[in-house]
MARLO-283650 format. One record per residue (C-alpha): residue in three letters; x, z, y. Coordinates in steps of 0.001 Angstrom, whole numbers, padded with zeros to 6 digits, always signed. Layout:
# MARLO-283650
ALAXZY/...
***
This chain:
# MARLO-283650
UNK+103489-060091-131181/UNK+105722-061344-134080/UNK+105396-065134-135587/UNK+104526-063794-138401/UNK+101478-062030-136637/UNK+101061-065047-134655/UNK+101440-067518-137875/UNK+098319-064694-139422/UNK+095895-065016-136603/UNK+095922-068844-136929/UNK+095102-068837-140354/UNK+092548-065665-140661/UNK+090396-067094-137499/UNK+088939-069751-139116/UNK+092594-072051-139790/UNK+091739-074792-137239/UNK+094612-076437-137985/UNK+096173-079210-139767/UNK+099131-078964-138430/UNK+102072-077299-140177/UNK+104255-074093-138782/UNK+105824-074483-135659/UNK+109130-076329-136838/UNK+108271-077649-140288/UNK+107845-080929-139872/UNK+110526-081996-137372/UNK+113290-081981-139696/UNK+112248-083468-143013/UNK+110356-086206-140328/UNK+113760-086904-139427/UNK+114847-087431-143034/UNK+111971-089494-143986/UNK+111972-091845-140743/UNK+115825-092164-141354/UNK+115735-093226-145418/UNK+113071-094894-144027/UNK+115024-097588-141979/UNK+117244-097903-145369/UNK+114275-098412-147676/UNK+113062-101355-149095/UNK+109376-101726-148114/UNK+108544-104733-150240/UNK+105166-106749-150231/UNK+104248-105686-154016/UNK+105043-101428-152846/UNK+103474-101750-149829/UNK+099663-102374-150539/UNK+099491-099322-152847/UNK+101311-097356-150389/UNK+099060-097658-147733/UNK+096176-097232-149810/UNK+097967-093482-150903/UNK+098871-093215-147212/UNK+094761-093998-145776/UNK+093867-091508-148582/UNK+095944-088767-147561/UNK+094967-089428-144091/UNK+091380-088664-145576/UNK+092325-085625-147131/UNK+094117-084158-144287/UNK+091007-084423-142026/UNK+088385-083362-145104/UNK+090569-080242-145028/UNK+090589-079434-141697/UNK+086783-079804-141523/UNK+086835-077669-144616/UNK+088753-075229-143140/UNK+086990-074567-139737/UNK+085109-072086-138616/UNK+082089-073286-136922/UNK+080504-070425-135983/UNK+083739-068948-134280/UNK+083897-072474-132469/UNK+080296-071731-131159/UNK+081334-068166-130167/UNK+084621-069915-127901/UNK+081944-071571-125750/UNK+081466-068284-123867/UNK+084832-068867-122261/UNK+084084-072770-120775/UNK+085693-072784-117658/UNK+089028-072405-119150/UNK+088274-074480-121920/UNK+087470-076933-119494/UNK+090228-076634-117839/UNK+092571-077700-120568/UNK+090490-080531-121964/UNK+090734-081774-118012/UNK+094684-081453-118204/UNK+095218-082708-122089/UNK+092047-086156-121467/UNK+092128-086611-117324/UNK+095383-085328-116133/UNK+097696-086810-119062/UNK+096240-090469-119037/UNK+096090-090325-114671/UNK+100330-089547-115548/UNK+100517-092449-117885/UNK+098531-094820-115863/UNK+101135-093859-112680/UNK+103880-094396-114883/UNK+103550-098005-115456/UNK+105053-098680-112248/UNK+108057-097811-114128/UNK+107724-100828-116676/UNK+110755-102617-116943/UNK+112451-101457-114657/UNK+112906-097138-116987/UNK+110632-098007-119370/UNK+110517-100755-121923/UNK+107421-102566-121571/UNK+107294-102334-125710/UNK+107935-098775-125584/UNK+104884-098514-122929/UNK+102016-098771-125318/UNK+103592-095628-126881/UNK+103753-093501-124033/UNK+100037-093733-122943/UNK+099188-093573-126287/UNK+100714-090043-126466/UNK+098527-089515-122985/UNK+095483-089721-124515/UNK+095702-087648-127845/UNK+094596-084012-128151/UNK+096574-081082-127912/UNK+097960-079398-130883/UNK+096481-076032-132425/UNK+098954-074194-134701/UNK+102160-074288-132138/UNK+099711-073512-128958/UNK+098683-070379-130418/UNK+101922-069468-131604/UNK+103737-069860-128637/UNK+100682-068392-126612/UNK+100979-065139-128901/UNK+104396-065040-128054/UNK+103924-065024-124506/UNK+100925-062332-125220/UNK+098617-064627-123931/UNK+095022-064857-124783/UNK+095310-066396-128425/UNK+091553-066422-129701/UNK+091325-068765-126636/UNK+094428-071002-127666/UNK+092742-071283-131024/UNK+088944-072088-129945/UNK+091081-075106-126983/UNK+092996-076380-129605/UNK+089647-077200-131792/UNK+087543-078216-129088/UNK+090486-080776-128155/UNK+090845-082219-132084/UNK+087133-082683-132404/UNK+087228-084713-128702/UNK+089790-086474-129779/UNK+088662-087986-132615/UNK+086499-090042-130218/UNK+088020-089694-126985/UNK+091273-090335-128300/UNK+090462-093937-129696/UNK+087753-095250-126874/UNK+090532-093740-123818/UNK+093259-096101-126072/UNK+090731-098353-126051/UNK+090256-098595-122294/UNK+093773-098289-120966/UNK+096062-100110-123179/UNK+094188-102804-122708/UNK+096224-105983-124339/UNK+098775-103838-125482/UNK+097056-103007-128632/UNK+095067-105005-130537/UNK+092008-102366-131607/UNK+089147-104137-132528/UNK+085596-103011-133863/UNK+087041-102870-137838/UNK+089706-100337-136406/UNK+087460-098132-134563/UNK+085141-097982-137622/UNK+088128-097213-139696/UNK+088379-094456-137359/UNK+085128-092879-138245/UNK+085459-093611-141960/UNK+088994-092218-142301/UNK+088841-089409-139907/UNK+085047-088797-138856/UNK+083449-088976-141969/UNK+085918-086503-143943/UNK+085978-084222-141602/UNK+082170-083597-141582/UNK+082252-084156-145289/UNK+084598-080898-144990/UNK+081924-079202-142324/UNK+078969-079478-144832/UNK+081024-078455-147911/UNK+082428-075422-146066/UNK+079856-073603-147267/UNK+080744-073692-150715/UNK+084641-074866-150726/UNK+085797-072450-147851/UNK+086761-069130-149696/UNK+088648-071463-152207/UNK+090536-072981-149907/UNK+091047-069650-147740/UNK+092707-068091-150791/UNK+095016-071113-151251/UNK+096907-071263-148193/UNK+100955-071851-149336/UNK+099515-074864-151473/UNK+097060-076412-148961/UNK+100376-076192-146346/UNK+101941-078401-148887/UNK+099352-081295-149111/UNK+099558-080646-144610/UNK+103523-082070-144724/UNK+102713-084074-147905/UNK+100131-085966-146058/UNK+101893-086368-142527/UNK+105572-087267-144149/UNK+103616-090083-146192/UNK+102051-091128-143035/UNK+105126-091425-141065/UNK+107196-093109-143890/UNK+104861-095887-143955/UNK+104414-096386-140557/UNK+107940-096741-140026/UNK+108794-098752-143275/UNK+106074-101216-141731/UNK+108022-101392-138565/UNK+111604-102237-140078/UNK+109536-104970-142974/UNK+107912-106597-139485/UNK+111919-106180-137857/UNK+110517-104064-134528/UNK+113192-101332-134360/UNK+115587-103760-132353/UNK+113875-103421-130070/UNK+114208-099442-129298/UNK+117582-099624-128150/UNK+119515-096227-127303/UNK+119346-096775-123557/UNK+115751-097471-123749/UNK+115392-094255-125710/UNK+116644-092386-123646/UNK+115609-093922-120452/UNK+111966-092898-122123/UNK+113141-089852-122718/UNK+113930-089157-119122/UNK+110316-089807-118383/UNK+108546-087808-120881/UNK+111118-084593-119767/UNK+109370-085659-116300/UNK+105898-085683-118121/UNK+106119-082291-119654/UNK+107642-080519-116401/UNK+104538-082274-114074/UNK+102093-081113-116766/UNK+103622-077666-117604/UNK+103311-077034-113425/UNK+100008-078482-112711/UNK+098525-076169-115277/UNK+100161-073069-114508/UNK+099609-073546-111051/UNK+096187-075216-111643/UNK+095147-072156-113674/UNK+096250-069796-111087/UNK+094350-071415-108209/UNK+090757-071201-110101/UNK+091577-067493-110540/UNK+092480-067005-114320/UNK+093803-063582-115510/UNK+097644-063885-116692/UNK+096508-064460-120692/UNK+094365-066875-119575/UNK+096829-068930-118112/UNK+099503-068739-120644/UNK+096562-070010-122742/UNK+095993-072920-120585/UNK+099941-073933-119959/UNK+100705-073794-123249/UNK+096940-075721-124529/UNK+096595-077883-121951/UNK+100765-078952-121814/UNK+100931-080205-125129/UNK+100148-083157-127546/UNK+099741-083541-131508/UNK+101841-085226-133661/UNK+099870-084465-136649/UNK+096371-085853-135211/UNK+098509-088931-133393/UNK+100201-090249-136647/UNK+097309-090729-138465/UNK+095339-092470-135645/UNK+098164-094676-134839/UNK+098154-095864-138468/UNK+094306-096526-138324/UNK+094356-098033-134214/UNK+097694-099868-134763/UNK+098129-100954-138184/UNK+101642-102302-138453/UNK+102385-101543-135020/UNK+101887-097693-135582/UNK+105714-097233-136324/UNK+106911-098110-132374/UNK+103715-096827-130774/UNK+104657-092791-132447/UNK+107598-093328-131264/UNK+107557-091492-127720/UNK+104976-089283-129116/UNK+107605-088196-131710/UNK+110012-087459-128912/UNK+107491-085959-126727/UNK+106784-083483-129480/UNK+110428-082191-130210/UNK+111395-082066-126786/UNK+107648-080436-126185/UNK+108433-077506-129054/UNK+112302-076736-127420/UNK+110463-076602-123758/UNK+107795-074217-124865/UNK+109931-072077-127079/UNK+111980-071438-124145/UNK+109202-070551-121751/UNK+107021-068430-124046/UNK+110259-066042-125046/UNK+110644-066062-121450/UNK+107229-064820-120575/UNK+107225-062589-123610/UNK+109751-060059-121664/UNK+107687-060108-118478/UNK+105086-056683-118011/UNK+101867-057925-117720/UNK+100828-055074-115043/UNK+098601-055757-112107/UNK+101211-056761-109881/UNK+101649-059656-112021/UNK+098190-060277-112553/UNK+097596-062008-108838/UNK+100960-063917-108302/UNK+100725-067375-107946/UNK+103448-068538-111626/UNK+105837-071076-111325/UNK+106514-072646-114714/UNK+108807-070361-115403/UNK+106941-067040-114246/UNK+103526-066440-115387/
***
């Protein structure tokens, strides 16, 4: 299957995702975060920049309610165990990780950077670059689509009550932020549901522009997030060892995650589509669901808390790319079909 084909099935069943092409975003994020340490976030620009930024945090989740397909959602609950299975891996098996790794704080991991990494733990897994690197792999992408949805719309309250729970003092989210949750993200996106109806076709035949408001939305999200963090001075304290002492550990992350679900999915039985379906699901986090909840959980403390999830989410892309090109030369025969994968051989 080619990415165009791949790219096509994501939008045609029911475009349950936000999220932008597999590779969009990673570059002109880099741009913005880096003018962004440069810029000059004054008091008088920064009110009516967040305002723009909470807005287009509304819009981005109005349109993905919009945009999905709730009877196709309904129809994906045929297939629950291995639905299950990767809403186990992305909301149990993630956060159990992030809990053992504090253990690690000072002595690898920065106990400011900390906050960060379980915040990554509890987010939902992305849509758009699960079922393109499932189609790659010629897994089973209708499945990859239906996970990725049932994981966004868990998230949305999982997500915050999980950050809630485990980071304990290391965030500060109170009542107004968890209500600013369901205003900002909630409430749009079943504002979206109910005028599906009506708005849906529209939207359907306006794909290339819709894209644009996607990036437009998530690079003004990120910008002000990290213009926050260099007006509040909290970028000295990512240093480059810490960086990459963090980035040890999330390389450690993705390889205990990637083998837990392959071999995971292989123990309870699933055909080979299945489980390239669940590695690639039920391995992976979203950036463009995470920024916007970091700015509504965090506040002014959103810009060092997405940081690891920003590095979890380049180094998740490479990973993946690697292993569904891998798996997309592999027969899928019968002898196949029963062998227990490693990581690397579905």
């Amino acid at each position: 299957m080619s990415r165009s084909n791949v790219t096509e099935i994501s939008v045609v069943a029911g475009s349950t995702s936000v999220a932008p092409t597999v590779g969009d975003v990673e570059t002109i994020v880099g741009q913005f975060v880096f003018r962004s340490f440069f810029s000059d976030f004054s008091p008088a620009a920064a009110a009516p920049v967040a305002s723009a930024a909470t807005g287009a945090v509304a819009l981005l989740f109005f349109l993905y309610g919009a945009r999905l397909s709730t009877r196709q959602t309904v129809d994906g609950l045929r297939h629950w165990r291995l639905h299950l299975t990767i809403v186990t891996s992305t909301f149990v098996l993630f956060p159990l990780l992030g809990l053992a790794f504090r253990a690690l704080v000072p002595y690898v991991i920065a106990p400011q950077l900390y906050p960060g990494l379980l915040y990554l733990c509890v987010l939902p897994t992305t849509v758009q670059s699960a079922i393109a690197f499932t189609g790659i792999a010629r897994g089973n992408v209708p499945a990859a689509i239906c996970a990725g949805t049932y994981s966004s719309l868990l998230g949305m309250v999982a997500t915050p009550l999980l950050a809630m729970a485990l980071l304990g003092s290391g965030a500060v989210i109170s009542a107004d932020r968890l209500t600013g949750v369901a205003t900002e993200l909630l409430l749009p996106f079943l504002a979206g549901q109910l005028l599906r109806r009506w708005i849906g076709s529209f939207l359907g035949r306006r794909r290339t522009a819709l894209g644009l408001v996607d990036r437009g939305s998530v690079l003004l999200v990120v910008y002000v997030a990290f213009s926050q963090g260099m007006a509040q001075h909290v970028w000295h304290q990512a240093t480059a060892p810490r960086l990459l002492e963090l980035l040890a550990v999330e390389a450690v992350l993705l390889a205990l995650v990637l083998t837990a679900t392959a071999t995971g999915a292989t123990a309870l039985g699933f055909g080979r589509a299945d489980r390239i379906a669940i590695v690639f699901s039920g391995s992976k986090k979203s950036l463009v669901n995470g920024l916007p909840m970091a700015a509504v959980l965090f506040g002014a403390k959103a810009g060092l808390t997405v940081l690891p999830l920003m590095m979890f989410h380049q180094m998740q892309l490479i990973v993946c790319a690697v292993i569904a090109r891998r798996w997309s030369r592999r027969p899928a025969g019968p002898r196949l079909e029963h062998t227990a994968p490693a990581v690397l051989v579905p």
